[in-house]
FIKOLZA-1660 file (N, C-alpha, C; in steps of 0.1 Angstrom, whole numbers, plus 5000, padded with zeros to 4 digits):
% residues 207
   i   px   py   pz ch aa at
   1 4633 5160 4969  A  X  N
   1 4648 5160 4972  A  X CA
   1 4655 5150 4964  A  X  C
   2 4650 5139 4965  A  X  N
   2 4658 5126 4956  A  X CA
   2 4660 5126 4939  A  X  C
   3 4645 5138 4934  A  X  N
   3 4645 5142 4918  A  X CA
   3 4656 5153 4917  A  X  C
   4 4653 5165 4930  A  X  N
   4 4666 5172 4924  A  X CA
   4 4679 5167 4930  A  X  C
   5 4683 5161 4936  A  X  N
   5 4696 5151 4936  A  X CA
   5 4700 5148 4923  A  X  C
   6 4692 5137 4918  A  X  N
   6 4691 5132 4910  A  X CA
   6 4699 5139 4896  A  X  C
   7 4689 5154 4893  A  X  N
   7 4688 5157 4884  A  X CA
   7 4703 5166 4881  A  X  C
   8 4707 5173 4896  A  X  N
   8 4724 5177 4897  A  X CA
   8 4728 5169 4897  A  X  C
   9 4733 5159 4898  A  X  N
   9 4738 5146 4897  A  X CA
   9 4742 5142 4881  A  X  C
  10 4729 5142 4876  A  X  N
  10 4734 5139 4858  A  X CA
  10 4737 5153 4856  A  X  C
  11 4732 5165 4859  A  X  N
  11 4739 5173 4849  A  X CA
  11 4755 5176 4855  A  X  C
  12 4758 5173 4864  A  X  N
  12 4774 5176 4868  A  X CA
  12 4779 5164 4858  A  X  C
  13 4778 5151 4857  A  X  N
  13 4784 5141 4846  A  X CA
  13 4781 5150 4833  A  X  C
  14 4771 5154 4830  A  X  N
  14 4767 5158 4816  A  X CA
  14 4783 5170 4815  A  X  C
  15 4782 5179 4825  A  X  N
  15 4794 5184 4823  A  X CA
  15 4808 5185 4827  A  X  C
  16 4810 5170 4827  A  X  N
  16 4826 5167 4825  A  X CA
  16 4828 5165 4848  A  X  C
  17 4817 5166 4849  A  X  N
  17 4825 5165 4865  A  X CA
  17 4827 5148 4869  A  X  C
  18 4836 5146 4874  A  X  N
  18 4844 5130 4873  A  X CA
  18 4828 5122 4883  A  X  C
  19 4827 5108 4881  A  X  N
  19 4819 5103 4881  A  X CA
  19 4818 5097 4894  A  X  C
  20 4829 5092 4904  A  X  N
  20 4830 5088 4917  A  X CA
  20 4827 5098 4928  A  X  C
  21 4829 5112 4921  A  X  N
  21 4824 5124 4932  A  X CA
  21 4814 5127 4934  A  X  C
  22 4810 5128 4927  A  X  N
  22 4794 5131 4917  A  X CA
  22 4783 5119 4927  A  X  C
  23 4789 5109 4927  A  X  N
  23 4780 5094 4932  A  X CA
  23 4783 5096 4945  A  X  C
  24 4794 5099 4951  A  X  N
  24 4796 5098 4964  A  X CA
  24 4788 5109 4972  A  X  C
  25 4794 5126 4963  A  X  N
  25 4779 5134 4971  A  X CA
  25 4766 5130 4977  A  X  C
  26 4766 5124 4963  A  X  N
  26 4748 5123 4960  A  X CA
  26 4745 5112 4971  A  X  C
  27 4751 5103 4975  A  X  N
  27 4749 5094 4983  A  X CA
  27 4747 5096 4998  A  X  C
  28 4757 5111 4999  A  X  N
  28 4758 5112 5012  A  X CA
  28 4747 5123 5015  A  X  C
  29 4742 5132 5001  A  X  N
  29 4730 5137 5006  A  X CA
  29 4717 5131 5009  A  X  C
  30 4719 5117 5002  A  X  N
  30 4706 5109 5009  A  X CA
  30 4710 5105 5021  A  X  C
  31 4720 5101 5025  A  X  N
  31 4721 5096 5042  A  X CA
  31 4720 5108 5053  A  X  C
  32 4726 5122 5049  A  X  N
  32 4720 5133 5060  A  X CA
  32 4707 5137 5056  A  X  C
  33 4696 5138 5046  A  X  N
  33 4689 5144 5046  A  X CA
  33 4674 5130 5051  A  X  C
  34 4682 5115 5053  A  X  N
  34 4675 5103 5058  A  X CA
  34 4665 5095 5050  A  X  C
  35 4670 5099 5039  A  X  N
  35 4663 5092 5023  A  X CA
  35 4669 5078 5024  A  X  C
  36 4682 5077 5028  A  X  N
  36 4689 5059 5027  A  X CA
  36 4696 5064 5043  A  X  C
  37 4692 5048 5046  A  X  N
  37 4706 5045 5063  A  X CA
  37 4717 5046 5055  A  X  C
  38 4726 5047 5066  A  X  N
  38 4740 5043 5066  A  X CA
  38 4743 5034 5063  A  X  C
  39 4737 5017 5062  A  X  N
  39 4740 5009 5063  A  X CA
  39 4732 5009 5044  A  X  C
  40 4726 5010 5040  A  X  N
  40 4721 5015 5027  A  X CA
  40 4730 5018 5018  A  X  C
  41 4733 5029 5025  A  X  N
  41 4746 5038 5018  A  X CA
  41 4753 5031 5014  A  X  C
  42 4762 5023 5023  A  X  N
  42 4775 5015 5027  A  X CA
  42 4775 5004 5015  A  X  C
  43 4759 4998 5015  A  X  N
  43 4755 4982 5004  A  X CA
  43 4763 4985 4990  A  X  C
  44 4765 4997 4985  A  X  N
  44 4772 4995 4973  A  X CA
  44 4781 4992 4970  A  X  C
  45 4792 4990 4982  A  X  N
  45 4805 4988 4982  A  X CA
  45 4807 4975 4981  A  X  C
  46 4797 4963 4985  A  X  N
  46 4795 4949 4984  A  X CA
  46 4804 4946 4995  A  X  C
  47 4814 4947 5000  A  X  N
  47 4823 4946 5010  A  X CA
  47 4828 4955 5019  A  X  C
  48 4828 4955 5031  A  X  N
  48 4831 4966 5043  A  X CA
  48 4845 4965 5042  A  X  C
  49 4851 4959 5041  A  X  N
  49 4864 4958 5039  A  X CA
  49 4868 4968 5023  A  X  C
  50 4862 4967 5016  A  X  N
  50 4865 4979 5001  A  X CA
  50 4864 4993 5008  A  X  C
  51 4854 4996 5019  A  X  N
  51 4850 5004 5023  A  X CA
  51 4865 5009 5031  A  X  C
  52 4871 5002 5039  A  X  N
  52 4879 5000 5050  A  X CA
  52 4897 5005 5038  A  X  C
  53 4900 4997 5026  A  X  N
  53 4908 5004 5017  A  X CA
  53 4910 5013 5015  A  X  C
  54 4896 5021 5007  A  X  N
  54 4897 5032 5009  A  X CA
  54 4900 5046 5019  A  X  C
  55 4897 5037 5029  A  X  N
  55 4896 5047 5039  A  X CA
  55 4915 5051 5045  A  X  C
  56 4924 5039 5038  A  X  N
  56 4935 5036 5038  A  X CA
  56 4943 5042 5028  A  X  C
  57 4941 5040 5018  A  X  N
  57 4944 5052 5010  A  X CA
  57 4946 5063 5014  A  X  C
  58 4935 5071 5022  A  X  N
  58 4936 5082 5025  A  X CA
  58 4948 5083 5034  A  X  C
  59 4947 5079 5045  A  X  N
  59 4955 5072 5055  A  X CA
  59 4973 5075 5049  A  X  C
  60 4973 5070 5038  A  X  N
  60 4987 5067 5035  A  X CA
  60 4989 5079 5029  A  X  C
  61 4985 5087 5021  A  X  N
  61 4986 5098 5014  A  X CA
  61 4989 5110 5024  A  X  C
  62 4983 5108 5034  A  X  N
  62 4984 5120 5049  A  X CA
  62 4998 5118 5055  A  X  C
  63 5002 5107 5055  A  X  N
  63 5009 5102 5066  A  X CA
  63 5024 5104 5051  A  X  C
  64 5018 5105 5040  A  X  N
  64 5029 5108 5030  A  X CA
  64 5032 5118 5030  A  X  C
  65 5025 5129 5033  A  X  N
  65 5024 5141 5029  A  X CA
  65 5029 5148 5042  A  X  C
  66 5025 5143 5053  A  X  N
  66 5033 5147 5064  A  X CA
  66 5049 5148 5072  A  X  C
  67 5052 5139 5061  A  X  N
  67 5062 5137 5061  A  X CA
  67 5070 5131 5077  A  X  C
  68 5058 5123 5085  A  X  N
  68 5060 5115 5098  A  X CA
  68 5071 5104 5099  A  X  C
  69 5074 5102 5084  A  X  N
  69 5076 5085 5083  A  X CA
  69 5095 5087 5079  A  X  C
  70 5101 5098 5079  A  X  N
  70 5112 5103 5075  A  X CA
  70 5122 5100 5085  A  X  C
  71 5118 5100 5098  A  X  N
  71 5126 5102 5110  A  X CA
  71 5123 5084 5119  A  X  C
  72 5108 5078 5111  A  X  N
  72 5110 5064 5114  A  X CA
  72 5121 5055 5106  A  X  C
  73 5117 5059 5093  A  X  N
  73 5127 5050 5081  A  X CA
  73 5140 5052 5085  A  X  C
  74 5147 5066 5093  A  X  N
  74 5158 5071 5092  A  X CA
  74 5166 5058 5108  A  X  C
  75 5157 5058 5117  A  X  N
  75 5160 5042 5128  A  X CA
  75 5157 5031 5118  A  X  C
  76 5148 5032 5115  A  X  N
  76 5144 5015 5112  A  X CA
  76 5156 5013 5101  A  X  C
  77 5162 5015 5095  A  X  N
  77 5171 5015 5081  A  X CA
  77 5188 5017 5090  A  X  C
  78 5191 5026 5099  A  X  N
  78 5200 5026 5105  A  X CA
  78 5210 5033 5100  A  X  C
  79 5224 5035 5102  A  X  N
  79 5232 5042 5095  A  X CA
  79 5241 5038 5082  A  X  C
  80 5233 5026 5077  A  X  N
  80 5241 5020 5063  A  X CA
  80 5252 5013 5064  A  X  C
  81 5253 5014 5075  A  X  N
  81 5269 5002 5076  A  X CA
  81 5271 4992 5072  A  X  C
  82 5260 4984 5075  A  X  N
  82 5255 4973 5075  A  X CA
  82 5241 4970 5061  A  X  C
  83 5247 4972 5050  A  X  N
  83 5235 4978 5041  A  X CA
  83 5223 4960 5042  A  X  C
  84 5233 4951 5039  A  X  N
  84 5223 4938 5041  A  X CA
  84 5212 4940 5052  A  X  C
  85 5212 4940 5066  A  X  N
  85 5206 4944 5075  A  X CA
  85 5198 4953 5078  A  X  C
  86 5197 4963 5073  A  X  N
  86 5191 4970 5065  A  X CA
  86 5180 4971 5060  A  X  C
  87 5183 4963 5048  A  X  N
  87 5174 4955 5037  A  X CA
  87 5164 4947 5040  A  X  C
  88 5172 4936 5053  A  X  N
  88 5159 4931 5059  A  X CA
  88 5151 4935 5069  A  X  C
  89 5155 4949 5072  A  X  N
  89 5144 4954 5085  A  X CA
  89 5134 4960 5079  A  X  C
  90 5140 4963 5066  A  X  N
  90 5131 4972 5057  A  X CA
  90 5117 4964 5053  A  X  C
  91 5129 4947 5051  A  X  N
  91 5116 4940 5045  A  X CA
  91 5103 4935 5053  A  X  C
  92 5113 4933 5065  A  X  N
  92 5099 4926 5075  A  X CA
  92 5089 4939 5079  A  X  C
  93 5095 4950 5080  A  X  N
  93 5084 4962 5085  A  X CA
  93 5077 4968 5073  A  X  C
  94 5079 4966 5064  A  X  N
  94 5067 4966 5050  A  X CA
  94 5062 4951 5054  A  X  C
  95 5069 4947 5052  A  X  N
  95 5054 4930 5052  A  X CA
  95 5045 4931 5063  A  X  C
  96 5046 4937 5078  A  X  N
  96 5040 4942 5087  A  X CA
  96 5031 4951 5079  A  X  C
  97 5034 4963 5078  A  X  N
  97 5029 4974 5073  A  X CA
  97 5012 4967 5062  A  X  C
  98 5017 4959 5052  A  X  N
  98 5014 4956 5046  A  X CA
  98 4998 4948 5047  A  X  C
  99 4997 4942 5059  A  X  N
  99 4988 4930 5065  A  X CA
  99 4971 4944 5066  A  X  C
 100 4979 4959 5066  A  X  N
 100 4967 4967 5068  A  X CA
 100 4968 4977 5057  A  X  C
 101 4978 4982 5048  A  X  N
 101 4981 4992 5040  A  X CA
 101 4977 4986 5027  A  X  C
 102 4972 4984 5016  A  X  N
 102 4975 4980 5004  A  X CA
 102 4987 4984 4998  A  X  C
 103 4989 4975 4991  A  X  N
 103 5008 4975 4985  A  X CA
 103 5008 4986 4976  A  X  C
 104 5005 4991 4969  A  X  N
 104 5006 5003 4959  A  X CA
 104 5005 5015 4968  A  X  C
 105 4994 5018 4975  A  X  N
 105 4996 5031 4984  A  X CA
 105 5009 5034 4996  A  X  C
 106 5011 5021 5002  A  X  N
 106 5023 5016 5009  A  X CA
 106 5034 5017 5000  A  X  C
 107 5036 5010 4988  A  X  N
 107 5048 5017 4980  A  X CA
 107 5049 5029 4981  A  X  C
 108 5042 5041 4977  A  X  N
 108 5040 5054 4972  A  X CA
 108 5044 5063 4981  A  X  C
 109 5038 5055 4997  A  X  N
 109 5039 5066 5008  A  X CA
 109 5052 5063 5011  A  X  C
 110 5063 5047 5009  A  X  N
 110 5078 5048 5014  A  X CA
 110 5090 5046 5004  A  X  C
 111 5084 5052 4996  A  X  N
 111 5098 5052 4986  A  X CA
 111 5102 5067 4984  A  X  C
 112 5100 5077 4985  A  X  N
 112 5102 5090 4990  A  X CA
 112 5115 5089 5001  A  X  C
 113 5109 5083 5010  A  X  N
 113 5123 5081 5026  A  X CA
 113 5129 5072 5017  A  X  C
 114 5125 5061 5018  A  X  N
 114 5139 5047 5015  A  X CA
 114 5147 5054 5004  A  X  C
 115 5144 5062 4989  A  X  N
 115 5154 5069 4985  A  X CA
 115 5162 5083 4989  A  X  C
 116 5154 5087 4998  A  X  N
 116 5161 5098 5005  A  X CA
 116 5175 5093 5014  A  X  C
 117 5166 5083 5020  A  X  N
 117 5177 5077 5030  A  X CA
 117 5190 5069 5021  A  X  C
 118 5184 5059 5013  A  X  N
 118 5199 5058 5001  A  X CA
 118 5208 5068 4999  A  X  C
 119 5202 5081 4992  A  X  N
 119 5211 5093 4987  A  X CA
 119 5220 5094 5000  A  X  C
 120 5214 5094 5008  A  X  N
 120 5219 5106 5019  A  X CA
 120 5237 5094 5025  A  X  C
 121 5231 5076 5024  A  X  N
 121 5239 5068 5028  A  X CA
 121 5254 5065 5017  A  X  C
 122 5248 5071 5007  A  X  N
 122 5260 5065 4998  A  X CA
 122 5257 5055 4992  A  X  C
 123 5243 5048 4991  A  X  N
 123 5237 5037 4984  A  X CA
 123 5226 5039 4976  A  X  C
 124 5231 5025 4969  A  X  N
 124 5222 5027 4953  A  X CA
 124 5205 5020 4957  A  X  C
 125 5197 5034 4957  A  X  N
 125 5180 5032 4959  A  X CA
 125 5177 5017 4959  A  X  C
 126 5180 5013 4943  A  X  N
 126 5175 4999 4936  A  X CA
 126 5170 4995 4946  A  X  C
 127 5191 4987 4955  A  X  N
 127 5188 4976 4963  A  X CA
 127 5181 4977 4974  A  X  C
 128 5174 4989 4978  A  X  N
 128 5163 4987 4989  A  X CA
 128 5150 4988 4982  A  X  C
 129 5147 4995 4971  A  X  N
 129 5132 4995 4968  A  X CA
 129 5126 4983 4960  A  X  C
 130 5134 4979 4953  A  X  N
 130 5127 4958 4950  A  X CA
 130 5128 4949 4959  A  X  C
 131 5133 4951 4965  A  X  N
 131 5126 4937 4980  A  X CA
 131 5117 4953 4988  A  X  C
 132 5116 4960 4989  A  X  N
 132 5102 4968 4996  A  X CA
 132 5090 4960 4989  A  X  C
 133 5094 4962 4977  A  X  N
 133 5078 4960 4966  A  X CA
 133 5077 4944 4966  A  X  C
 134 5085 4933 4969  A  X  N
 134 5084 4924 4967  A  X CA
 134 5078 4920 4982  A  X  C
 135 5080 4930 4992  A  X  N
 135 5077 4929 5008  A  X CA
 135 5062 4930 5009  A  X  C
 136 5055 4943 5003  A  X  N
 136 5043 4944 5003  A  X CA
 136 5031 4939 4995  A  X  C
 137 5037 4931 4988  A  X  N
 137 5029 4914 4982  A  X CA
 137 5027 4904 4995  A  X  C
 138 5043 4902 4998  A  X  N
 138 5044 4892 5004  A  X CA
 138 5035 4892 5021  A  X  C
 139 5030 4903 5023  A  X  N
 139 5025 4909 5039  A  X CA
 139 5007 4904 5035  A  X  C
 140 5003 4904 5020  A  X  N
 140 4994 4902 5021  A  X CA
 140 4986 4895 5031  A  X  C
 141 4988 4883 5029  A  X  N
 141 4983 4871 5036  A  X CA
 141 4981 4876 5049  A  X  C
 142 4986 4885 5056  A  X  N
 142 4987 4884 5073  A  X CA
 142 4977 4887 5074  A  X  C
 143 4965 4895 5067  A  X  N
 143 4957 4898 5076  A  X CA
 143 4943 4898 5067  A  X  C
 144 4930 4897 5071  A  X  N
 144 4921 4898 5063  A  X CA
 144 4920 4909 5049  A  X  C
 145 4925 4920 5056  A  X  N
 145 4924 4933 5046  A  X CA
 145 4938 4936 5038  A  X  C
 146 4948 4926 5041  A  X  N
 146 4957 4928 5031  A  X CA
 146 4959 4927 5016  A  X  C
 147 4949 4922 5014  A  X  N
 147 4952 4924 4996  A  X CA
 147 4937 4925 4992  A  X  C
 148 4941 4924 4979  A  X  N
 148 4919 4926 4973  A  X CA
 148 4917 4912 4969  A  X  C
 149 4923 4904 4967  A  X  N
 149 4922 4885 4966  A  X CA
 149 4915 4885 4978  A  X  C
 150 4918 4888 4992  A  X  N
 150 4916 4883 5005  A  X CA
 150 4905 4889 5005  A  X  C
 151 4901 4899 5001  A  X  N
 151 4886 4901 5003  A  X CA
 151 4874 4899 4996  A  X  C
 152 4883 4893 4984  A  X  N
 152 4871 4885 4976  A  X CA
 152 4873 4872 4985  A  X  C
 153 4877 4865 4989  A  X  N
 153 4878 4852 4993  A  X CA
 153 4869 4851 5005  A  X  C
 154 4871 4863 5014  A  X  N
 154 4862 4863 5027  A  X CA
 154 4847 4866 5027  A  X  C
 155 4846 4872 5016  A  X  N
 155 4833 4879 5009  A  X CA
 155 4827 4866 5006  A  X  C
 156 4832 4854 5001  A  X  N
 156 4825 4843 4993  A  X CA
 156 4820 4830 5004  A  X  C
 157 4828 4833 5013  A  X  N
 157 4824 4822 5021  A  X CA
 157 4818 4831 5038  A  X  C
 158 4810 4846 5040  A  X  N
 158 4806 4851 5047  A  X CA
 158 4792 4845 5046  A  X  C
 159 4795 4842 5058  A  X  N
 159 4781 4835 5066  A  X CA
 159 4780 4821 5067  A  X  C
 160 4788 4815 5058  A  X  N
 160 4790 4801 5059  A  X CA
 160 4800 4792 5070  A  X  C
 161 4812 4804 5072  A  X  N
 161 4817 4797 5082  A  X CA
 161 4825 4810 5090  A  X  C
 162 4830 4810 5105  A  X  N
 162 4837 4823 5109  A  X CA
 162 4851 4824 5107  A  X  C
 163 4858 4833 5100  A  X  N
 163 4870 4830 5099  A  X CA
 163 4874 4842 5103  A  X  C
 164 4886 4843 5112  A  X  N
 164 4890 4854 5122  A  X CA
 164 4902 4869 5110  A  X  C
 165 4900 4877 5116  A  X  N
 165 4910 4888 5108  A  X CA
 165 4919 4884 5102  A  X  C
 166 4929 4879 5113  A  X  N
 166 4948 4872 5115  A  X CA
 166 4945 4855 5109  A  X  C
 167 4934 4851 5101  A  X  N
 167 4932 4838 5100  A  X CA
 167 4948 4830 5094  A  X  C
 168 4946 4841 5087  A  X  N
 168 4957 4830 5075  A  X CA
 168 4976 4838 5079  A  X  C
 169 4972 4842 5091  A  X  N
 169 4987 4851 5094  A  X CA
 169 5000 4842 5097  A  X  C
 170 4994 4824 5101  A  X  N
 170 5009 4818 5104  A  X CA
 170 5012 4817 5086  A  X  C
 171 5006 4811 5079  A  X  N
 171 5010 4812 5064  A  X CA
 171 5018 4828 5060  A  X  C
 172 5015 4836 5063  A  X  N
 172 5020 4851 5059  A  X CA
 172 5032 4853 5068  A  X  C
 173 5032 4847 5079  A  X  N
 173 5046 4851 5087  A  X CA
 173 5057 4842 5081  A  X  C
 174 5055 4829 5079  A  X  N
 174 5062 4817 5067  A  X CA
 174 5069 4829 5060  A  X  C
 175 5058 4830 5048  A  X  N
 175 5063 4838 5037  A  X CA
 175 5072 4851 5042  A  X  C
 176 5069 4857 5050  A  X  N
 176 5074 4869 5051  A  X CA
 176 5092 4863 5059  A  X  C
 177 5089 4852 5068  A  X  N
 177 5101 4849 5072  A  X CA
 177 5114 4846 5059  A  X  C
 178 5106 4840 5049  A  X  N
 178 5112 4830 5038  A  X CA
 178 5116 4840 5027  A  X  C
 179 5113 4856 5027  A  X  N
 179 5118 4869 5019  A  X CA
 179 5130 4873 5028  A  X  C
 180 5123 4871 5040  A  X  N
 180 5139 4877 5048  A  X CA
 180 5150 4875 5046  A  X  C
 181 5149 4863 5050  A  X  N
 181 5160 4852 5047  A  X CA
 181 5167 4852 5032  A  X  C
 182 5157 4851 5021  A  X  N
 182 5160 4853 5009  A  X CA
 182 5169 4862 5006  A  X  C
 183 5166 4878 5012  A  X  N
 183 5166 4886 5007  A  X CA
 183 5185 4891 5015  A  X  C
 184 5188 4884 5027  A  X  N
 184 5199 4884 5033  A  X CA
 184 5205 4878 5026  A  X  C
 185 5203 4864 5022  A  X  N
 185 5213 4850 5016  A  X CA
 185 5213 4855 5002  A  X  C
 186 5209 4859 4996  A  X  N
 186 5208 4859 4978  A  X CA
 186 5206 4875 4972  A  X  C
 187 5199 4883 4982  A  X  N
 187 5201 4900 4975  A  X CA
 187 5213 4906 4973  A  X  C
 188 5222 4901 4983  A  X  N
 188 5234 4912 4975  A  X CA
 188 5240 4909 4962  A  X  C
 189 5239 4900 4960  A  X  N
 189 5242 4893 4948  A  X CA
 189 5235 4897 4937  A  X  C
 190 5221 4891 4940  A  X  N
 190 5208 4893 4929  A  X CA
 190 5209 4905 4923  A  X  C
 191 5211 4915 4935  A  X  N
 191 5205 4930 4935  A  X CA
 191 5222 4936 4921  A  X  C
 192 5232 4936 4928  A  X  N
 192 5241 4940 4923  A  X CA
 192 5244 4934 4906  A  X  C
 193 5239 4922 4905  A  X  N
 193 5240 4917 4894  A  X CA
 193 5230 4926 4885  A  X  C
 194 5215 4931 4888  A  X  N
 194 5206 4934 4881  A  X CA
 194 5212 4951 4880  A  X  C
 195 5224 4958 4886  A  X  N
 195 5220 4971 4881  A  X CA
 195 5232 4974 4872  A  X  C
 196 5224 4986 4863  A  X  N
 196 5230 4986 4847  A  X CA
 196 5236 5000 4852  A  X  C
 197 5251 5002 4846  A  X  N
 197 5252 5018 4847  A  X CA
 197 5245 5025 4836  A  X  C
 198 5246 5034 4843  A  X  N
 198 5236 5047 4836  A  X CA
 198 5242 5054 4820  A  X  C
 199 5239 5056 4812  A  X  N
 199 5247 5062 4795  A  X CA
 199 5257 5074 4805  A  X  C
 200 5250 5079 4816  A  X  N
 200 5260 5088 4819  A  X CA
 200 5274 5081 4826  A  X  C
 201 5271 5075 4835  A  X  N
 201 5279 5068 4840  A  X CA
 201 5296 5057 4825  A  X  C
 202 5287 5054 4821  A  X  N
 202 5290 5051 4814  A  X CA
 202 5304 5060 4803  A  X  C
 203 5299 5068 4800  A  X  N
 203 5306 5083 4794  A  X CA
 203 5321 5085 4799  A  X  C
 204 5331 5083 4789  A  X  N
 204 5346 5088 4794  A  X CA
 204 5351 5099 4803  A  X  C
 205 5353 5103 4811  A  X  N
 205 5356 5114 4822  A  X CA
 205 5365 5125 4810  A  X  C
 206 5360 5139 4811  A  X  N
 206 5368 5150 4799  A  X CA
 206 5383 5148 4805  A  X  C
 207 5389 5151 4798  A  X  N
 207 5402 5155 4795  A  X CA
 207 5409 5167 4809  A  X  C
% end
């Protein structure tokens, strides 16, 4: 079983089939057919937490694709009136979000709504999606699995001393308080100063 594994295995690589699928099958036909534990299986990932990413990924892409998160952004963002206020609800519930989501998949899955919801308010995207992306850096810290720094960090000192999920979360809630604030006292400004009109915009209105 483990030679012909094996041997489909290299000839799917030999012919062009991507390399992460190929290893992941083959992996899991050794754990149901009881060639490797689970816990075997699992060792290559060097951290249960890479394991736990991944599995978030997925997570975010579903929950993108479902299009669940349309009708949350559409409360949490409010009716635009108030565009500052806004901005920071947006920011603290990404920095939440963030403490379990990785920031790139979490971007991916809320910039879809946050520009939907702009169009729809009469406001320019920009000023909500750079403090989003600057939100889901800043969320890192809250939680063990918030960024991939934090899981090299926990990985180097496991077994040597216990350090809890939420360890480093009063430092993450600081920061996340210190964007909020930021992003009320100095974004409307910042933001409006950084946007350029468009060559169209730009363009004389016809005759």
């Amino acid at each position: 079983l483990v030679i012909n594994a094996l041997v489909l295995a290299v000839g799917a690589l030999v012919f062009g089939a991507p390399l992460v699928p190929v290893m992941l099958v083959t992996n899991a036909v050794f754990v149901v057919f009881r060639v490797t534990t689970e816990r075997e299986a699992l060792a290559g990932f060097g951290n249960p937490g890479v394991l736990a990413l991944a599995f978030l990924f997925i997570l975010a892409a579903a929950i993108e694709r479902s299009g669940l998160l349309e009708p949350v952004v559409d409360a949490l963002m409010g009716d635009g009136m108030r565009p500052g206020l806004s901005r920071v609800r947006l920011v603290v519930a990404t920095s939440l979000l963030s403490a379990f989501i990785n920031n790139t998949p979490l971007c991916a899955m809320l910039m879809p709504f946050v520009i939907s919801w702009s169009v729809r308010q009469g406001l320019e995207p920009f000023d909500f999606l750079m403090p989003m992306a600057f939100a889901t850096s800043v969320g890192g810290p809250l939680s063990r699995i918030g960024s991939p720094s934090n899981l090299v960090v926990f990985a180097s000192v496991e077994g040597k001393t216990d350090l809890g999920f939420f360890v480093a979360a009063p430092i993450g809630m600081l920061c996340v308080a210190t964007l909020a604030a930021y992003t009320w006292l100095c974004g409307p400004v910042l933001l409006r100063a950084s946007v350029r009109p468009t060559p169209m915009q730009k363009a004389p209105k016809p005759a």
